[in-house]
N, CA, C and O atoms as a printed pandas DataFrame, in Angstrom:
     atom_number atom_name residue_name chain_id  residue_number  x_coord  y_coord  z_coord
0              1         N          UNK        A               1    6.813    2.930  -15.736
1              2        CA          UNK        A               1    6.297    2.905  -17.090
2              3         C          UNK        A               1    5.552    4.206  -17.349
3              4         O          UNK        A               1    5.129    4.913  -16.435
4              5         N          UNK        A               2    5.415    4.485  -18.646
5              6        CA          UNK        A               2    4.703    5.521  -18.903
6              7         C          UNK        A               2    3.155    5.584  -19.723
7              8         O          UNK        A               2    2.570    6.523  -20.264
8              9         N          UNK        A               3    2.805    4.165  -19.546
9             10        CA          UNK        A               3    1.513    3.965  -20.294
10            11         C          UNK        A               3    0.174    4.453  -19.926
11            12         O          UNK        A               3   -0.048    4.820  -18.772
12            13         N          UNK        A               4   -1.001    4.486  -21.113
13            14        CA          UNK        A               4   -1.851    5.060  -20.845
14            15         C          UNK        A               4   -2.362    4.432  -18.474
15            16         O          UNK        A               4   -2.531    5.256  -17.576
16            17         N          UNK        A               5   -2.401    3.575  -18.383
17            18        CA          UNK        A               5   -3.194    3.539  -17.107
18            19         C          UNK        A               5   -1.885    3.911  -15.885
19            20         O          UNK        A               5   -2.196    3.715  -14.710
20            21         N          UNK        A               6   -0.656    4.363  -16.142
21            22        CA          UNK        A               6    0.097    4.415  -15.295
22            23         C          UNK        A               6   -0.216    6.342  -14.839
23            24         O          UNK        A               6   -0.006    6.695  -13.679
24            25         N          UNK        A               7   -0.579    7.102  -15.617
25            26        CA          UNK        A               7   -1.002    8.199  -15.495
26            27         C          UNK        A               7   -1.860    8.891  -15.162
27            28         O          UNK        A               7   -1.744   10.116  -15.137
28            29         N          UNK        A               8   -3.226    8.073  -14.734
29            30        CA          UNK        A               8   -4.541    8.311  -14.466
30            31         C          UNK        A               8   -4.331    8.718  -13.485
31            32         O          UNK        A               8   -3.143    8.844  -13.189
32            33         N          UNK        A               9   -5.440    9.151  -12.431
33            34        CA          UNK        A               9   -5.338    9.847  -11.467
34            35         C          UNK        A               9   -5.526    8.335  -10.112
35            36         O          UNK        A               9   -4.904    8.138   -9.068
36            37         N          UNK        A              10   -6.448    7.687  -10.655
37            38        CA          UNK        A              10   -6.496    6.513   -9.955
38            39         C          UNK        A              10   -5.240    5.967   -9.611
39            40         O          UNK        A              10   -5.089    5.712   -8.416
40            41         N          UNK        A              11   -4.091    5.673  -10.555
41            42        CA          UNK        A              11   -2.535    5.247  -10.443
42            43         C          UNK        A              11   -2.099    5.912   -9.500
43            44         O          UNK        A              11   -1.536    5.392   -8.537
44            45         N          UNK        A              12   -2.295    7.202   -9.634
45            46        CA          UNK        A              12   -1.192    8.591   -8.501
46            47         C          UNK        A              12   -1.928    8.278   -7.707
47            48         O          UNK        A              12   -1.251    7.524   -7.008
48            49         N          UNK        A              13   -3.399    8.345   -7.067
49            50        CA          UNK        A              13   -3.895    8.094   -5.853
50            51         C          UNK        A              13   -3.683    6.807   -4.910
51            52         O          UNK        A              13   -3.663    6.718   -3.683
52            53         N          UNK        A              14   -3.526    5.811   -5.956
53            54        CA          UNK        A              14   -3.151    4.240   -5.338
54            55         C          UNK        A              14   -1.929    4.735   -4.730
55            56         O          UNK        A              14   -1.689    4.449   -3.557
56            57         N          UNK        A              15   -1.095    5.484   -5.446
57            58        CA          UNK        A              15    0.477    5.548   -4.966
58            59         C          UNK        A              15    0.682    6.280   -4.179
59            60         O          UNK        A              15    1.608    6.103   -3.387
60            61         N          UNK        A              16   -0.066    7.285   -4.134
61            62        CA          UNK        A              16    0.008    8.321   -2.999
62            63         C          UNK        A              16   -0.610    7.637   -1.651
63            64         O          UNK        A              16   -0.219    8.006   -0.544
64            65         N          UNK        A              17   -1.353    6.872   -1.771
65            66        CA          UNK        A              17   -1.851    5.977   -0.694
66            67         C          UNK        A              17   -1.205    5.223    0.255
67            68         O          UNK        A              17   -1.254    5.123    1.481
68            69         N          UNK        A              18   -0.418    4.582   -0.887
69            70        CA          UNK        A              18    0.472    3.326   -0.178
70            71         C          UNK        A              18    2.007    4.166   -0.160
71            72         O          UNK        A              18    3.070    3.561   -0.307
72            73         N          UNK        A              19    1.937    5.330    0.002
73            74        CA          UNK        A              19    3.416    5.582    0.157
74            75         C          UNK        A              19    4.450    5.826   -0.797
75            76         O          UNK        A              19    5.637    5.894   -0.479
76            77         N          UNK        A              20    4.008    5.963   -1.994
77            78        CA          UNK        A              20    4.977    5.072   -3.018
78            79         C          UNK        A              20    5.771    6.366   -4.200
79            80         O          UNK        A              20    4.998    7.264   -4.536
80            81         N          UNK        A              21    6.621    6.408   -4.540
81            82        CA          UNK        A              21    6.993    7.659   -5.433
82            83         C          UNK        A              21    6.475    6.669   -6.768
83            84         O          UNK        A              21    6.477    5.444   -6.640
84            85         N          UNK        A              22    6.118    7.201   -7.810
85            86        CA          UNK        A              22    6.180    6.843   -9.361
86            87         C          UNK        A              22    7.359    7.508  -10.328
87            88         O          UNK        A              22    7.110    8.508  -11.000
88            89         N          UNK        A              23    8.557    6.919  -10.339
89            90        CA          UNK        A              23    9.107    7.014  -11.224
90            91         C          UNK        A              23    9.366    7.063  -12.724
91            92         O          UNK        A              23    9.957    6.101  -13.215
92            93         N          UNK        A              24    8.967    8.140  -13.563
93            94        CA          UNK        A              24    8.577    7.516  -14.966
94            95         C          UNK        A              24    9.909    7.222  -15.521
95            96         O          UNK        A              24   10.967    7.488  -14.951
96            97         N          UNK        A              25    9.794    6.687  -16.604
97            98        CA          UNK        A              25   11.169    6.538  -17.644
98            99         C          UNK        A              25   11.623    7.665  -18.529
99           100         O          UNK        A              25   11.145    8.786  -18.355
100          101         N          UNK        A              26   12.340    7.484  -19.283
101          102        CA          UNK        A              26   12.289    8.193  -20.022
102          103         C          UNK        A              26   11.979    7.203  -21.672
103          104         O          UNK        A              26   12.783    6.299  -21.898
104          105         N          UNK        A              27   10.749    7.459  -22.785
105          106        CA          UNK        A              27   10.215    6.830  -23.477
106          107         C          UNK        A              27   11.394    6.408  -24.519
107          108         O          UNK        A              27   12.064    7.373  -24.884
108          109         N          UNK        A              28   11.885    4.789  -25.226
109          110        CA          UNK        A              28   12.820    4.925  -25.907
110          111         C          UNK        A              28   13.939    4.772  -25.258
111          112         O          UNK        A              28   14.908    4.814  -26.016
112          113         N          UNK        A              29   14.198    4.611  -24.159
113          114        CA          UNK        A              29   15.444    4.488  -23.710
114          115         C          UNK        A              29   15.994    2.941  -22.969
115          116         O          UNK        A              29   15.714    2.609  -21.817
116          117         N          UNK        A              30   16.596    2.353  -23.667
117          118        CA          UNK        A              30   16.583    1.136  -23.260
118          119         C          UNK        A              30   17.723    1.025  -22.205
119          120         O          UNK        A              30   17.701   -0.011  -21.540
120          121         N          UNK        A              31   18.749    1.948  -21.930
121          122        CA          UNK        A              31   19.224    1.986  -20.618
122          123         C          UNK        A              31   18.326    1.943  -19.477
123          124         O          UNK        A              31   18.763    1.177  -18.619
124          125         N          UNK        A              32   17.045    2.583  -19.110
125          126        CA          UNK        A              32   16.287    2.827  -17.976
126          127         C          UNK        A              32   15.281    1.822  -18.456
127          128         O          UNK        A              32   14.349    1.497  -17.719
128          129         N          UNK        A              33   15.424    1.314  -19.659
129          130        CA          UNK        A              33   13.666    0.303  -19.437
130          131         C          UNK        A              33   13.861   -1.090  -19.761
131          132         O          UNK        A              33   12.850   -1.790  -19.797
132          133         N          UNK        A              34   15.654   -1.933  -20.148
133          134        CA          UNK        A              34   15.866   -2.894  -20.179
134          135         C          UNK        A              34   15.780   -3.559  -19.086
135          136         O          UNK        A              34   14.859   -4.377  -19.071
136          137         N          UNK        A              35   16.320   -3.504  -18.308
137          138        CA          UNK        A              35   16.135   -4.531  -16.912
138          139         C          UNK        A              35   14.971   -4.768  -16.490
139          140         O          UNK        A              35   14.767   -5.779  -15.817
140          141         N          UNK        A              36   13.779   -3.726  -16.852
141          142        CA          UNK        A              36   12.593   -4.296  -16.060
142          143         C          UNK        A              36   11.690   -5.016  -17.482
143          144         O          UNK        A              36   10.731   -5.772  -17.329
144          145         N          UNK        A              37   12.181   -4.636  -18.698
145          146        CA          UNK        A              37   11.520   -5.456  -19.708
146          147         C          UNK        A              37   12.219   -6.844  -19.733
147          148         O          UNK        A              37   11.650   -7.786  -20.285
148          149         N          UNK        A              38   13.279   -6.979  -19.226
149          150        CA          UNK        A              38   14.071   -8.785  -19.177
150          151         C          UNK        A              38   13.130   -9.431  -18.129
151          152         O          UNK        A              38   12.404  -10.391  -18.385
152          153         N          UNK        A              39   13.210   -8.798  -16.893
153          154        CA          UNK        A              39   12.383   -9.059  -16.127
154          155         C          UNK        A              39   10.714   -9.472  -16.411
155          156         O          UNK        A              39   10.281  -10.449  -15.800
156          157         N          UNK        A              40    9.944   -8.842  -17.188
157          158        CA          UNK        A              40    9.217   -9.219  -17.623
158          159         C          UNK        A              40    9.045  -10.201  -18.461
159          160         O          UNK        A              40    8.054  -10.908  -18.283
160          161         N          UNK        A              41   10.115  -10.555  -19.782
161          162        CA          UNK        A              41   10.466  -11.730  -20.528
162          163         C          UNK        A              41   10.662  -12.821  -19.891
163          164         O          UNK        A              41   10.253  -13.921  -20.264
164          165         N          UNK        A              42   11.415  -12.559  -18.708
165          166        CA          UNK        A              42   12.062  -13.732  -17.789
166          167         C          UNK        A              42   10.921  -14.229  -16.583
167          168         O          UNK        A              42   10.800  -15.433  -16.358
168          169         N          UNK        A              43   10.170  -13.309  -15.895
169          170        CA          UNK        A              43    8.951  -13.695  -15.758
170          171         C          UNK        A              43    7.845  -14.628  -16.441
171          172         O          UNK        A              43    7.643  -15.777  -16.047
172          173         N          UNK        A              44    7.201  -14.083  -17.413
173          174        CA          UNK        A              44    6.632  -15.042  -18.413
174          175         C          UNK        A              44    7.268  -15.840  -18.656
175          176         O          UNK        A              44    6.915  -16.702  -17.851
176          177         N          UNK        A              45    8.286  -16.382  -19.425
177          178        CA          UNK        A              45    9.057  -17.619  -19.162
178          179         C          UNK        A              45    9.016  -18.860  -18.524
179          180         O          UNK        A              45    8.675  -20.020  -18.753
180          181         N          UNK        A              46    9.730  -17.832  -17.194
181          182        CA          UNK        A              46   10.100  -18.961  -16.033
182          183         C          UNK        A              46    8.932  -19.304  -15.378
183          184         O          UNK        A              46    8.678  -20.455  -15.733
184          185         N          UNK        A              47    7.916  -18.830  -14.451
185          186        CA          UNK        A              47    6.673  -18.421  -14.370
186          187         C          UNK        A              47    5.265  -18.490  -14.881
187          188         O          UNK        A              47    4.564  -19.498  -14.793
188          189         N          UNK        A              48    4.985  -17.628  -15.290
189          190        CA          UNK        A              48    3.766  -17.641  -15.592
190          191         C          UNK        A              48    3.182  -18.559  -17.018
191          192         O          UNK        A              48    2.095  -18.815  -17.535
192          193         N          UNK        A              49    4.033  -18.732  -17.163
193          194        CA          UNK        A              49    4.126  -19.605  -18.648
194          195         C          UNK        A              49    4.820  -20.548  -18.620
195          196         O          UNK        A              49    5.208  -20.919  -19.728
196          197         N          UNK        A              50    5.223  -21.234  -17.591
197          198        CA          UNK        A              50    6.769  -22.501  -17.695
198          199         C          UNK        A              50    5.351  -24.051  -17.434
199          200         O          UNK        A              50    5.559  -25.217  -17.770
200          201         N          UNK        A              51    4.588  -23.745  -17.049
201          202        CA          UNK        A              51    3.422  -24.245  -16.454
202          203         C          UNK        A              51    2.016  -24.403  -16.847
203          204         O          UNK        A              51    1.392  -23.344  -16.777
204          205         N          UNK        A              52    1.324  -25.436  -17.248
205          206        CA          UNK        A              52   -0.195  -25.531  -16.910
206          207         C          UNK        A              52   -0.544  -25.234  -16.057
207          208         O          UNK        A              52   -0.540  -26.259  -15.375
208          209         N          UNK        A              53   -1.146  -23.954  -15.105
209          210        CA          UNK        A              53   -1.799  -24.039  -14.043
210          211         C          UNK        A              53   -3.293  -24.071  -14.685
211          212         O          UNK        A              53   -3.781  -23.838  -15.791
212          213         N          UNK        A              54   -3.912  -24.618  -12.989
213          214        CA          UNK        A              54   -5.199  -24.949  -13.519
214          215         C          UNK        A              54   -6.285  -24.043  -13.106
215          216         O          UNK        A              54   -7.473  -24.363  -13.151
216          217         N          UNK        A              55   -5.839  -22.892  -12.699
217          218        CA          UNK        A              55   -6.728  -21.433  -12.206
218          219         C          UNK        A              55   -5.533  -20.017  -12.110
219          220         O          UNK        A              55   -4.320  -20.228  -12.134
220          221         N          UNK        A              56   -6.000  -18.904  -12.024
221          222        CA          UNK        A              56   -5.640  -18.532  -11.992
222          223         C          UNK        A              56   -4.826  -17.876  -10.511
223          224         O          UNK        A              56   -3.779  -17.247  -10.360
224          225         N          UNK        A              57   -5.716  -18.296   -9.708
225          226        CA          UNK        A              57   -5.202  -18.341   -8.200
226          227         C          UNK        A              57   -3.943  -18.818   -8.068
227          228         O          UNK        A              57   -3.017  -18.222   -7.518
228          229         N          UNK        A              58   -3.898  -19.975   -8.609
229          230        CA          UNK        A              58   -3.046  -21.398   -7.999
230          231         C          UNK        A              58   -1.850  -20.423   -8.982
231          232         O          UNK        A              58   -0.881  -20.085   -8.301
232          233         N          UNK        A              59   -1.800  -19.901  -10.596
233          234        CA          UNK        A              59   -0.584  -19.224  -10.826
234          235         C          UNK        A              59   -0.132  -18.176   -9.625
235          236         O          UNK        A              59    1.047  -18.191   -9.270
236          237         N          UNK        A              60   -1.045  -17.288   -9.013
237          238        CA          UNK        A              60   -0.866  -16.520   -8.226
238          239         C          UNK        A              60   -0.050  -16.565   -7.106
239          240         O          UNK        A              60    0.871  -15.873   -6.672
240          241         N          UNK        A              61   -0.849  -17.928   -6.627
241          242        CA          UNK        A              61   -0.030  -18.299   -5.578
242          243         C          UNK        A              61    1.444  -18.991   -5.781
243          244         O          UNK        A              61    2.233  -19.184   -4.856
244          245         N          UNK        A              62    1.615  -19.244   -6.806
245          246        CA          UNK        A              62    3.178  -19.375   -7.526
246          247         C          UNK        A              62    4.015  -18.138   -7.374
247          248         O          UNK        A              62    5.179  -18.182   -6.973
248          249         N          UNK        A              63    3.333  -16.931   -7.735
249          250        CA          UNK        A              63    4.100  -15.917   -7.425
250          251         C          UNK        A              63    5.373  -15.595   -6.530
251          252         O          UNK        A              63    6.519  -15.430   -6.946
252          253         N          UNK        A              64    4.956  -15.544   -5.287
253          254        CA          UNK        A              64    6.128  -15.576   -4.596
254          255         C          UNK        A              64    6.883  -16.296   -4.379
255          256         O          UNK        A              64    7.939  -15.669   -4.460
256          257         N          UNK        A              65    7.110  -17.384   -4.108
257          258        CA          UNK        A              65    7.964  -18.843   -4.726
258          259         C          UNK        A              65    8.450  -18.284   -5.584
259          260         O          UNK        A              65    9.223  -17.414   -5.184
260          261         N          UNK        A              66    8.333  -18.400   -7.080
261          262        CA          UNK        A              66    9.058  -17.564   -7.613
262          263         C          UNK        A              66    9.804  -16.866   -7.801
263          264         O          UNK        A              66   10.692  -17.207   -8.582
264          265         N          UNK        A              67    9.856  -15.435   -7.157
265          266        CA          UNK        A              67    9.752  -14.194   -7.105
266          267         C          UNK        A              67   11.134  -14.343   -5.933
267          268         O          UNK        A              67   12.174  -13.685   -5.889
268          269         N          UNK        A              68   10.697  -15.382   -5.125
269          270        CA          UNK        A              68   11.827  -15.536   -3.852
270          271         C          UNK        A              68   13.050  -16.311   -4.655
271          272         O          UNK        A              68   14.140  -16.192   -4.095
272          273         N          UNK        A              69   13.048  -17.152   -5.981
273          274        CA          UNK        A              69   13.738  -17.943   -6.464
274          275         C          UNK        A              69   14.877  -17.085   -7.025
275          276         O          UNK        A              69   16.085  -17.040   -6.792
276          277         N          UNK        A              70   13.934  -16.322   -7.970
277          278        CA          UNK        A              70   14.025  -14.948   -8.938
278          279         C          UNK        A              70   15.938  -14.613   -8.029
279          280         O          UNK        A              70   17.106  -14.950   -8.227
280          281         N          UNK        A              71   15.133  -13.758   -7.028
281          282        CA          UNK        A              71   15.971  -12.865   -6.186
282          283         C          UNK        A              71   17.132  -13.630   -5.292
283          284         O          UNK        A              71   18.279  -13.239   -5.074
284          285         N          UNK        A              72   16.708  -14.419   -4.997
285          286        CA          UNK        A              72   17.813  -15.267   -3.589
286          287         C          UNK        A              72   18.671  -16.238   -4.464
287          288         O          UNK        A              72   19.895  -16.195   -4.341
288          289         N          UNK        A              73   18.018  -17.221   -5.451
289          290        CA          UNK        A              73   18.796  -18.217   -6.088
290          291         C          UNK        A              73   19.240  -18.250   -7.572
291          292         O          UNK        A              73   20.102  -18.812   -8.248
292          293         N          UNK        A              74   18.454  -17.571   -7.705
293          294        CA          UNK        A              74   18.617  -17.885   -9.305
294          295         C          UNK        A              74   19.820  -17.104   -9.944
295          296         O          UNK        A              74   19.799  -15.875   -9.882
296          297         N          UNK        A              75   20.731  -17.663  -10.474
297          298        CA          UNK        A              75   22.270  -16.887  -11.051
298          299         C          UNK        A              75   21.504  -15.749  -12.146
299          300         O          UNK        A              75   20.285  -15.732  -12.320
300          301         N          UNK        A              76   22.465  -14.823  -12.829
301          302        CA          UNK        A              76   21.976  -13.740  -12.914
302          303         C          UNK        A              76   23.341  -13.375  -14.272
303          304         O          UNK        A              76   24.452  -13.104  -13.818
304          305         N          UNK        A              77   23.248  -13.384  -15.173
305          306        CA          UNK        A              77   24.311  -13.102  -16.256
306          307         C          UNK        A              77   24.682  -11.567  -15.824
307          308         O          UNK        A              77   25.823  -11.299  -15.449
308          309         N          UNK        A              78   24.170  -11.073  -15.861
309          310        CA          UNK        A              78   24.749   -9.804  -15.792
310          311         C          UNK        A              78   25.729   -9.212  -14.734
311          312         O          UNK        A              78   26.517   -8.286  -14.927
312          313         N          UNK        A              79   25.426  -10.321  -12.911
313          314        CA          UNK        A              79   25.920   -9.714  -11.953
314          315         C          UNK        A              79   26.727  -10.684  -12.050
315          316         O          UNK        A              79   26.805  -10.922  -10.845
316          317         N          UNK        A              80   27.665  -11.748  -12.719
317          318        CA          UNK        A              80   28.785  -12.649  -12.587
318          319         C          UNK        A              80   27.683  -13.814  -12.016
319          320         O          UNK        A              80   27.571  -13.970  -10.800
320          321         N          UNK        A              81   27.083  -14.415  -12.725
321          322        CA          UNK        A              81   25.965  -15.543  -12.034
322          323         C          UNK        A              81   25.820  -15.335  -10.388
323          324         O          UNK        A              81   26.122  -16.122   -9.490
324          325         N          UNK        A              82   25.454  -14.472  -10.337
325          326        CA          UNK        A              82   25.063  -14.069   -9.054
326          327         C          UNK        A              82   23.755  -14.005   -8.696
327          328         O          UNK        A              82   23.298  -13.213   -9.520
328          329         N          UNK        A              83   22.786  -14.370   -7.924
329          330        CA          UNK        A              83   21.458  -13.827   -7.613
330          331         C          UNK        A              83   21.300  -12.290   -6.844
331          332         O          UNK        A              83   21.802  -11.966   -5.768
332          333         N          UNK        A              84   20.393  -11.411   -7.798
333          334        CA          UNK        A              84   20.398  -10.072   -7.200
334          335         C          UNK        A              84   20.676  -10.013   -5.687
335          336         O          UNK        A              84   21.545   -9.205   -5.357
336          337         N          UNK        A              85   20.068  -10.754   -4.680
337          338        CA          UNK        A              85   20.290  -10.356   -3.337
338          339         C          UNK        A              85   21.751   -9.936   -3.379
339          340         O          UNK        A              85   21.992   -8.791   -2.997
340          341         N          UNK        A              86   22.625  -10.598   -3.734
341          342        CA          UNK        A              86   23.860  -10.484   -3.690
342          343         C          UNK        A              86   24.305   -8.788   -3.881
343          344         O          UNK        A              86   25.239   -8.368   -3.198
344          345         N          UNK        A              87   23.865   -8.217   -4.467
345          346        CA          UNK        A              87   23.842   -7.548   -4.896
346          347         C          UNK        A              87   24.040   -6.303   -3.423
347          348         O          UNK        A              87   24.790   -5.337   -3.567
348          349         N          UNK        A              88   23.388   -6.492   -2.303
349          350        CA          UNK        A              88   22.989   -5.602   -1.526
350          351         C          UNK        A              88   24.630   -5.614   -0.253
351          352         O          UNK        A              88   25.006   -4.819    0.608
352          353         N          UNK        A              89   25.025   -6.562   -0.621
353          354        CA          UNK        A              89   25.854   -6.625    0.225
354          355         C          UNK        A              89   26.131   -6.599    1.710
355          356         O          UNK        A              89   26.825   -5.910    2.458
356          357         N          UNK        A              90   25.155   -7.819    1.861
357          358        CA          UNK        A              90   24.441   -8.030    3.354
358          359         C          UNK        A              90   25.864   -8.787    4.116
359          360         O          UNK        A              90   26.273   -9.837    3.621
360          361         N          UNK        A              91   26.457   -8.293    5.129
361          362        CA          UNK        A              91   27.496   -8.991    6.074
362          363         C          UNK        A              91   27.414   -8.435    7.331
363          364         O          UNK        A              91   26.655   -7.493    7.559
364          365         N          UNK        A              92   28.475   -9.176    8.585
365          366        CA          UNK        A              92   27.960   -9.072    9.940
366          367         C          UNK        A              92   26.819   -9.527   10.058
367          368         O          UNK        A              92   26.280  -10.417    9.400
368          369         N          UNK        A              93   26.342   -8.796   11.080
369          370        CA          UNK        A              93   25.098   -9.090   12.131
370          371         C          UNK        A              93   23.617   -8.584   11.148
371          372         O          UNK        A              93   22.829   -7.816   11.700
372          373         N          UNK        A              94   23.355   -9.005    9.876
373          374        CA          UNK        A              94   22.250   -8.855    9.336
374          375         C          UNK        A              94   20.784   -9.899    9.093
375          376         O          UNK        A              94   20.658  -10.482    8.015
376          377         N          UNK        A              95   20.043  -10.009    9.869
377          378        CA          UNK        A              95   18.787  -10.724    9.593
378          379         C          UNK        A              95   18.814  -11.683    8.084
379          380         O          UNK        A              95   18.459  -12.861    8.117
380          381         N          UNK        A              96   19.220  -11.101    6.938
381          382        CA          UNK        A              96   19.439  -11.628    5.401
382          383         C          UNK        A              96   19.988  -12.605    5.611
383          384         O          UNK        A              96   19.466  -13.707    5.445
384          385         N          UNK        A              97   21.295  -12.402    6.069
385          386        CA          UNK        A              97   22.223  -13.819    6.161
386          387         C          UNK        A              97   21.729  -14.525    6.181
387          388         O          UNK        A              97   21.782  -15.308    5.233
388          389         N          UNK        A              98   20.893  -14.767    7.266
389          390        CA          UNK        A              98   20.611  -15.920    8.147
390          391         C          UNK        A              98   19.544  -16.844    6.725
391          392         O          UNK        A              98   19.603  -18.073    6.777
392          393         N          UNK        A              99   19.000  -16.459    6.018
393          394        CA          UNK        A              99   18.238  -16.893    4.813
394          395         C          UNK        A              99   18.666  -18.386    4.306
395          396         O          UNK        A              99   19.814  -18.811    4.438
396          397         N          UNK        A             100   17.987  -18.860    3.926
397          398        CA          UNK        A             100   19.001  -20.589    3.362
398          399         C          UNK        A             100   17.996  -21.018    1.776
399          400         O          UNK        A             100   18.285  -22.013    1.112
């Protein structure tokens, strides 16, 4: 993203910290910024909003549940109802497989 707190110096230092490149977008371009804005729609949605939670922890701790649903199970319009993992094209002798 390219918003005001993604640019601060605090942002680049977090990232430079943990390893991390920051990729910006390019502003306006819904080729490079649709998938992670569905993602966000589809988040709130399914997630953070599908639910009364009764703290904000307890949403938190929903997170990954989620997030694991998101990626491993959940069909996917765009990749032929596929869940992204699919996507990586894990075969043979790979640790992934073994997943259920």
């Amino acid at each position: 993203d390219n918003g005001p707190c993604y640019q601060s110096f605090a942002f680049r230092t977090a990232c430079k910290r943990l390893g991390l490149k920051h990729i910006r977008t390019k502003p306006y371009t819904p080729k490079t910024n649709g998938k992670a804005e569905r993602f966000i729609q589809t988040s709130l949605r399914e997630w953070a909003y599908a639910r009364a939670y009764d703290t904000s922890d307890e949403r938190a701790a929903e997170l990954p549940r989620w997030l694991h649903r998101y990626n491993w199970h959940r069909p996917h319009g765009s990749i032929g109802s596929k869940p992204p993992i699919s996507r990586l094209g894990l075969t043979g002798n790979n640790l992934l497989r073994l997943h259920s």
